[in-house]
C-alpha positions as CSV (number, residue, x, y, z in Angstrom):
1,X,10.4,-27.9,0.8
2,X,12.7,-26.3,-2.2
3,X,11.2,-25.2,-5.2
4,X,12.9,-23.6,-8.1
5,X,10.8,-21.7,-10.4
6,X,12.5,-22.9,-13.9
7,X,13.4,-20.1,-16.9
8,X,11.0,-17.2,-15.8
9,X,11.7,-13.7,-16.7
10,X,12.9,-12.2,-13.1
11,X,12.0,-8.4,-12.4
12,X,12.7,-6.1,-9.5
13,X,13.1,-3.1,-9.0
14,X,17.0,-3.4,-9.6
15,X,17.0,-6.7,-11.7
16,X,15.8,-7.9,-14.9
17,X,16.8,-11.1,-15.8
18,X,15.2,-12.1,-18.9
19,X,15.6,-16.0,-17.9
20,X,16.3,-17.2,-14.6
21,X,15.3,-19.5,-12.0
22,X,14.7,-18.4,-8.4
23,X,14.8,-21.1,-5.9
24,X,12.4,-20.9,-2.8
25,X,13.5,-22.9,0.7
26,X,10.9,-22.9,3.2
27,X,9.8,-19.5,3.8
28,X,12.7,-17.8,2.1
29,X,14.1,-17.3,-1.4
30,X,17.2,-19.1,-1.8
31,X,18.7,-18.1,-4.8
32,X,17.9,-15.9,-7.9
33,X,19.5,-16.0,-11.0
34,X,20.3,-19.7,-10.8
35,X,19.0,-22.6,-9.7
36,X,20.3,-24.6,-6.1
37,X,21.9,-27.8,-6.9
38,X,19.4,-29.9,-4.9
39,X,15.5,-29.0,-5.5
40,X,12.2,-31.0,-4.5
41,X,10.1,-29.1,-6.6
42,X,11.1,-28.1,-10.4
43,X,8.4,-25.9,-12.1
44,X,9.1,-24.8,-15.5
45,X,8.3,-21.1,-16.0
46,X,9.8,-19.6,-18.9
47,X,6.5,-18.2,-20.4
48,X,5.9,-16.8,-17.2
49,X,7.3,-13.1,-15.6
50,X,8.4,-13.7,-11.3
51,X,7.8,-10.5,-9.5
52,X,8.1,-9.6,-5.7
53,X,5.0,-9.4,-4.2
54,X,3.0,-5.9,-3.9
55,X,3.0,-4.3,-0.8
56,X,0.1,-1.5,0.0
57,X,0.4,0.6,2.3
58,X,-3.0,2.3,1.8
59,X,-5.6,0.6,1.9
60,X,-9.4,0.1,4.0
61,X,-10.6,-3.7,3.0
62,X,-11.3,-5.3,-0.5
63,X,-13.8,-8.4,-1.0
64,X,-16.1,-7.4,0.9
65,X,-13.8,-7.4,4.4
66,X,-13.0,-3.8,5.9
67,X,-9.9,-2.9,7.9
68,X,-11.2,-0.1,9.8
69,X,-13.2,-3.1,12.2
70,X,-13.4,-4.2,15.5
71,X,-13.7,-7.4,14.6
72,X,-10.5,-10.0,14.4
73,X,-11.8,-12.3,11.5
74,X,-12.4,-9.3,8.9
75,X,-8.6,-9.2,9.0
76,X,-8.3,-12.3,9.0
77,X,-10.6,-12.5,5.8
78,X,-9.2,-10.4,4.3
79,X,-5.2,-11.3,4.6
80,X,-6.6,-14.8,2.6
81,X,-8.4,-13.2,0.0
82,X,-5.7,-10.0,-1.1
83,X,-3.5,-12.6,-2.8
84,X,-5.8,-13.3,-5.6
85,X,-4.9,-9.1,-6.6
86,X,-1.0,-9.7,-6.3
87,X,-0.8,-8.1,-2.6
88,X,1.9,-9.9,-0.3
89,X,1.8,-7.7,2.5
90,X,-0.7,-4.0,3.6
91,X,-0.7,-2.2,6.1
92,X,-4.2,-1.8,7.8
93,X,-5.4,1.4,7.9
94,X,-7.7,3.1,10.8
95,X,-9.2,6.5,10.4
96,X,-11.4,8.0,13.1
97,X,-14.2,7.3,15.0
98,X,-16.8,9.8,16.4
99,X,-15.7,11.7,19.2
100,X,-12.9,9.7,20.2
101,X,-9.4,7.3,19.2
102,X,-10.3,4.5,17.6
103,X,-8.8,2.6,20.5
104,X,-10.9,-0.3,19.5
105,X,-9.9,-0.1,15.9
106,X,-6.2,-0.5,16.6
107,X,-6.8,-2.5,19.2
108,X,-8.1,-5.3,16.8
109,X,-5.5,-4.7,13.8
110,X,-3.2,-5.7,17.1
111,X,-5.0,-8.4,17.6
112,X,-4.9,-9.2,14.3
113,X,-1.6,-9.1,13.6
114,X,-0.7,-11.6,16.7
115,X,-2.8,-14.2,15.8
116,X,-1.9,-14.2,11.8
117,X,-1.0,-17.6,10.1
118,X,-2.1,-17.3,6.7
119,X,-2.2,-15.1,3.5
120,X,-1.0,-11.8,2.7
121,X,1.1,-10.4,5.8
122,X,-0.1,-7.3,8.2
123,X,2.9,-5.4,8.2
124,X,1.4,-2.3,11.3
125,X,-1.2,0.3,10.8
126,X,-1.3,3.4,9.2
127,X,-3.6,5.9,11.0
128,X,-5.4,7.7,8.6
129,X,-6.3,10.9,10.5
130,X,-7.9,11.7,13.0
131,X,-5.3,14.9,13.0
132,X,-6.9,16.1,9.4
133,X,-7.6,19.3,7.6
134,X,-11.8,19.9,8.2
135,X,-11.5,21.7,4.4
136,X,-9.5,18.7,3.0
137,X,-11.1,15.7,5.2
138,X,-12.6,14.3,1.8
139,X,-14.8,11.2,3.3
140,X,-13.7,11.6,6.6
141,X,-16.4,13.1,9.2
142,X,-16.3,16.1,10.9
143,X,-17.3,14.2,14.2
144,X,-14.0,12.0,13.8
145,X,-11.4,15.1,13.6
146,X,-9.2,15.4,16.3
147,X,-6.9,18.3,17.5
148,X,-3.0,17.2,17.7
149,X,-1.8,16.9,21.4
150,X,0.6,15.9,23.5
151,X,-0.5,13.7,26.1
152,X,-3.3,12.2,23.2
153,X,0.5,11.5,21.0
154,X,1.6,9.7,23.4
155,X,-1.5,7.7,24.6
156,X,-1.8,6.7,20.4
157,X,2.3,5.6,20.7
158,X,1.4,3.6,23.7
159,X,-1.9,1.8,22.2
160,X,-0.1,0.5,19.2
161,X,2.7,-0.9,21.0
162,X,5.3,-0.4,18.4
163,X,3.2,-1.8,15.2
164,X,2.5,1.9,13.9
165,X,4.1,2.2,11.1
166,X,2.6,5.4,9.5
167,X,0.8,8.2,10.4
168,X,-1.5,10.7,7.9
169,X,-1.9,14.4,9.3
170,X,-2.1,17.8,8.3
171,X,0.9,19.2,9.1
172,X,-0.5,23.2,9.0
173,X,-2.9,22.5,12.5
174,X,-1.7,23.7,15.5
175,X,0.2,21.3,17.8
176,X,1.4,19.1,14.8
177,X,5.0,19.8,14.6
178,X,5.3,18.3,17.9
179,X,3.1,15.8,17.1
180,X,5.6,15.0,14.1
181,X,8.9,15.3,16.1
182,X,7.2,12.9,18.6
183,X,6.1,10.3,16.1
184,X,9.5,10.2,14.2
185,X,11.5,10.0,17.3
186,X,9.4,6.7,17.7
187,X,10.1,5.3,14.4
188,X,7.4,6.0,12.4
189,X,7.0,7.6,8.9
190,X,5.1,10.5,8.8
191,X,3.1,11.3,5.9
192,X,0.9,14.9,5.1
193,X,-2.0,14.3,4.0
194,X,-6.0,15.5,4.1
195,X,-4.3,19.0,4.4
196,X,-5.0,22.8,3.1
197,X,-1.2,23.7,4.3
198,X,0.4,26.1,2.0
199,X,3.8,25.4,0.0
200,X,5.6,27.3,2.8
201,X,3.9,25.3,6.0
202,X,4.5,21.8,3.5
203,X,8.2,22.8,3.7
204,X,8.6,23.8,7.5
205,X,6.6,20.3,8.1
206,X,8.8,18.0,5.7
207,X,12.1,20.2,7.4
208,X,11.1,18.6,10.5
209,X,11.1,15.0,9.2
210,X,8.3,14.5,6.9
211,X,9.0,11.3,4.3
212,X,6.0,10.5,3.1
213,X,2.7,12.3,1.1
214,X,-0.6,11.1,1.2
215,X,-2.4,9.9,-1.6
216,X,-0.8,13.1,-4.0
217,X,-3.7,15.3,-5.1
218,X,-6.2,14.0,-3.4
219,X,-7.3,15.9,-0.4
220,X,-4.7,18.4,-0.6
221,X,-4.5,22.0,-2.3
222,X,-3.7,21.9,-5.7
223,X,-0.2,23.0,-7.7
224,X,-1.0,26.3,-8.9
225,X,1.8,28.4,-10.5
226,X,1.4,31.2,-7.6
227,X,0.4,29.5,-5.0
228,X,1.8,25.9,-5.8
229,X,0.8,24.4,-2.5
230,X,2.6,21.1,-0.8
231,X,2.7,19.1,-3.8
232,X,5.7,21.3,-5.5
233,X,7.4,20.8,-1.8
234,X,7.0,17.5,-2.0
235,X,8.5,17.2,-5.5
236,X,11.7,19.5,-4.2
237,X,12.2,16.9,-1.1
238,X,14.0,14.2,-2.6
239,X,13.5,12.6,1.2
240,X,10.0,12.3,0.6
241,X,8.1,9.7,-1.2
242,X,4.2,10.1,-3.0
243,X,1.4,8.0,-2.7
244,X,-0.3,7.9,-6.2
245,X,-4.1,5.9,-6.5
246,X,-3.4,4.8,-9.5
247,X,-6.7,4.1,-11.0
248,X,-7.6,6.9,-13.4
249,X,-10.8,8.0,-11.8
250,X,-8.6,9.9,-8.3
251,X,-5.9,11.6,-10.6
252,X,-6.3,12.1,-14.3
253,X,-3.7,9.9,-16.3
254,X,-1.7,13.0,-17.3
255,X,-1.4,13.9,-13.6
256,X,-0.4,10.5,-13.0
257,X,2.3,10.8,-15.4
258,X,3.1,14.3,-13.9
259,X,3.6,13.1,-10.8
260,X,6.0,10.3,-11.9
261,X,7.9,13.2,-13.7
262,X,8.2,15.4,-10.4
263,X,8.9,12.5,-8.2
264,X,11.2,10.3,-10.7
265,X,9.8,6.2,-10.4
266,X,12.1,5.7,-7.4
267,X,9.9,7.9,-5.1
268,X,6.1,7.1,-6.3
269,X,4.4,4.8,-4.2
270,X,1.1,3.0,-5.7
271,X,-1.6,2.4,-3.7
272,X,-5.2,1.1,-3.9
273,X,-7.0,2.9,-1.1
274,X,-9.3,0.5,-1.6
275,X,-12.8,0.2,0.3
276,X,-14.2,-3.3,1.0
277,X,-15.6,-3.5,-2.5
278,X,-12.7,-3.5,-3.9
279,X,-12.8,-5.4,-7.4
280,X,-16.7,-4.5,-7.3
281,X,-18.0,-2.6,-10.6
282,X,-21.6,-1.9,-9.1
283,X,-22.9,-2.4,-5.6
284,X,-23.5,-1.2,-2.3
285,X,-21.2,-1.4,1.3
286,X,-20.1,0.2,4.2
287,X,-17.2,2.7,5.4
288,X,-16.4,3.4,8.9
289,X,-20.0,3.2,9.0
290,X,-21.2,5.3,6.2
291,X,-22.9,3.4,3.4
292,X,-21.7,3.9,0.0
293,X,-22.0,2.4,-3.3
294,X,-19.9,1.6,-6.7
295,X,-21.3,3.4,-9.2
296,X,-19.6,2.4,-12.9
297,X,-16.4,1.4,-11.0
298,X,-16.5,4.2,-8.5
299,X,-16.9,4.2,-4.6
300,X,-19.2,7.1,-3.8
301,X,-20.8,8.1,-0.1
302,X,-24.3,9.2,-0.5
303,X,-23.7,12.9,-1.0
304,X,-21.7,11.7,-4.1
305,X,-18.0,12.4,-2.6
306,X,-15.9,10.0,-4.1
307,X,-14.6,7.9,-1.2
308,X,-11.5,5.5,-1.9
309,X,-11.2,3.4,-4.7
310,X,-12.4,-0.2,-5.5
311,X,-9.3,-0.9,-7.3
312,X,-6.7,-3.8,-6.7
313,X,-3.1,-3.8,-7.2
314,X,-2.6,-6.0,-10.1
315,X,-4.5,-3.7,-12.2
316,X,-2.8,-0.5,-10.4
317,X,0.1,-2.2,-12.0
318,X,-1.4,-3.1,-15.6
319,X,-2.9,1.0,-15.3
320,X,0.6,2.6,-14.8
321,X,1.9,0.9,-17.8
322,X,-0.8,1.7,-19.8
323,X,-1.6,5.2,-18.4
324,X,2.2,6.5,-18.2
325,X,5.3,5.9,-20.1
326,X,6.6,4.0,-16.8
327,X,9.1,0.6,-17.8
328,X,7.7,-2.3,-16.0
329,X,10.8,-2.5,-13.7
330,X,9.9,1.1,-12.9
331,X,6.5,0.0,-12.2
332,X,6.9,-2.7,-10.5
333,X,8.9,-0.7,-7.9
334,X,6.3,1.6,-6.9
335,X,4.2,-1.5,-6.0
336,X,7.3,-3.3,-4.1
337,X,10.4,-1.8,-3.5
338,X,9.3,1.7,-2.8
339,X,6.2,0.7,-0.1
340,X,8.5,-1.5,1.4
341,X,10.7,1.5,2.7
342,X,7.4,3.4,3.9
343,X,7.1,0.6,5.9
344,X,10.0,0.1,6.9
345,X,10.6,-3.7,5.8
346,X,13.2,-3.5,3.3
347,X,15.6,-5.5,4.9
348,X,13.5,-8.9,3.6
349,X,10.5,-7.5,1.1
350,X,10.5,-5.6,-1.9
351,X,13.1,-7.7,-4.0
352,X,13.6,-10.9,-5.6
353,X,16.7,-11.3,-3.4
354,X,18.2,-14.2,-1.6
355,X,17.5,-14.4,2.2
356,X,14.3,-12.4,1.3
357,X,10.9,-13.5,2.3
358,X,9.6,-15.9,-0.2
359,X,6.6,-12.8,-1.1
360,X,6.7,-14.4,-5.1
361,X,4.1,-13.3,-8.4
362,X,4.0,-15.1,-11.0
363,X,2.2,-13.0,-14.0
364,X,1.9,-14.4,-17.9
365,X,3.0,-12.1,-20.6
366,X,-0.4,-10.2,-20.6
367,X,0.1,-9.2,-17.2
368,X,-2.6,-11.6,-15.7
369,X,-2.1,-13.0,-12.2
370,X,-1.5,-16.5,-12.4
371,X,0.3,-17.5,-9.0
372,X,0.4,-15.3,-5.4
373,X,2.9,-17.3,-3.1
374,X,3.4,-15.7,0.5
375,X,6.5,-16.6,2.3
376,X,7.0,-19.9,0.1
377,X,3.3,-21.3,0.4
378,X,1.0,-21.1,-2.7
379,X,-1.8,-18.9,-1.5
380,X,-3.2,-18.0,-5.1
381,X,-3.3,-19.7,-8.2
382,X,-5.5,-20.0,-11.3
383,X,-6.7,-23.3,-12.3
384,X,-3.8,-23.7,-14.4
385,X,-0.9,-22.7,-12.8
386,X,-2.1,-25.1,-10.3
387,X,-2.3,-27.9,-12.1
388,X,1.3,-27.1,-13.6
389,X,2.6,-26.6,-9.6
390,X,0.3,-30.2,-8.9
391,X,2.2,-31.8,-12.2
392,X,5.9,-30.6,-11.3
């Protein structure tokens, strides 16, 4: 089926038509800009701003459905309910597991990922660890720390069978620059993170290929004017693209601004790092098998360490806007354009382009979700956009 979204504001990270329509055939977008001549579907939009979906490549769950599982249907669970935040496609994320890989883990985000049909897209897996910092592990155990290696790099390259897509280390422990020249000979991004590595160490690690930073400020050493640690190497790369938790509670709102200063929009990535409560304001759940709670909108492990986020990327995106002096094209490419080439997917996400997956957001002029549609089907949609897309 075609259907042309009629007179909407269109905004990309490179576009920004203030009325346009944007065709959709099948599973792809047909046109922007203009309408196809022949249409099954006409819905008129011009109260409405289109968007490409968001894309996060950090997160753990969110409606009460982890990624870090064993089991297939969490997944599952929760590729159908991220829609309703504005999220088109994630990568699932696996950290550690006592004593071991979690070979199970990635196992099932495999499994996951060959059996999906409907809702917001696995994309691969980004392995969180287990080749961390113990001083900068944050709410990752000692028992799941693992030493780089080898024979244990290539045993990880040969259990994900090409759908690892990124990988979070410290770059500073011994054994990870091979590690890192291994990975990225494979084709996938690299990102430090959970690491007490110097300024020095950050740039010998990013020399060797590093394009990607790990949730910036959190779990790392702080940018002090002596000893300014990897963030100011990561702000002199211009290679190398920063994860920013853009929720006010991780990094202060004039850090957040900072970073977008150091980085410029083009290289902030905003993620959720979202838990399975995600979208919770109180309540009590499980991480990797620690129990936490959300305290007044916070995710805390019992010892009080903040642990993720509960946030969702529709408000990441209303936050940025109203916590930095970001445009909303500029925004809306940290939570599109920009993930999409962490995960390597630019070539048909990230854009309101033709031949494009149909990955479509449909927001009113508050910024309030109204419709998620996920390579052309309607996956999302208040009770009233609904009845407009029944009505057309």
């Amino acid at each position: 089926m075609r259907c042309t979204l009629r007179g909407a504001r269109l905004i990309d990270a490179t576009l920004d038509i203030p009325r346009g329509d944007i065709t959709v055939n099948g599973t792809r977008i047909q046109s922007v800009g203009h309408a196809s001549e022949a249409q099954d579907l006409v819905i008129e939009a011009n109260d409405m701003i289109v968007m490409p979906g968001f894309i996060d490549v950090h997160t753990h769950g969110g409606g009460g459905f982890n990624l870090h599982t064993t089991e297939v249907n969490q997944i599952g669970a929760y590729a159908r309910w991220v829609p309703t935040t504005g999220v088109t496609a994630f990568l699932i994320a696996v950290v550690g597991t006592p004593g071991s890989l979690p070979e199970a883990q990635l196992g099932t985000a495999i499994a996951a990922m060959n059996h999906f049909e409907v809702g917001a897209e696995p994309l691969g897996i980004h392995l969180e660890g287990p080749y961390i910092s113990a001083v900068k592990r944050g709410a990752h155990l000692p028992s799941w720390l693992r030493a780089p290696d080898a024979t244990e790099t290539e045993r990880v390259l040969a259990i994900t069978d090409g759908y690892l897509r990124v990988v979070t280390l410290a770059p500073e422990l011994p054994g990870a620059s091979a590690m890192v020249s291994r990975l990225i000979e494979a084709g996938v991004t690299v990102s430090i993170g959970h690491t007490d590595a110097t300024y020095e160490q950050a740039q010998e690690a990013i020399a060797l290929g590093i394009t990607h930073a790990t949730h910036c400020f959190n779990a790392m050493r702080p940018l002090h004017h002596r000893y300014p640690g990897p963030l100011a190497a990561i702000a002199q790369a211009a290679q190398v693209r920063g994860e920013l938790i853009a929720d006010g509670v991780h990094v202060h709102p004039a850090a957040m601004e900072a970073l977008v200063k150091l980085l410029g929009p083009q290289r902030v990535i905003v993620i959720t790092d979202a838990l399975a409560a995600a979208g919770m304001s109180t309540g009590t759940f499980d991480f990797a098998g620690q129990p936490a709670q959300v305290v007044s909108g916070v995710a805390r492990l019992s010892d009080g360490t903040i642990t993720g986020s509960v946030l969702t990327m529709d408000q990441a995106l209303r936050n940025m806007l109203s916590m930095t002096h970001v445009s909303l094209q500029e925004a809306v490419g940290m939570l599109t354009l920009n993930p999409a080439r962490a995960a390597g997917v630019t070539e048909r996400k990230g854009q309101l382009k033709a031949g494009y997956d149909a990955d479509l957001l449909v927001f009113d002029a508050s910024l309030a979700l109204q419709a998620t549609i996920c390579r052309g089907t309607l996956t999302y949609a208040t009770e009233a956009w609904r009845q407009r897309w029944q009505e057309s």
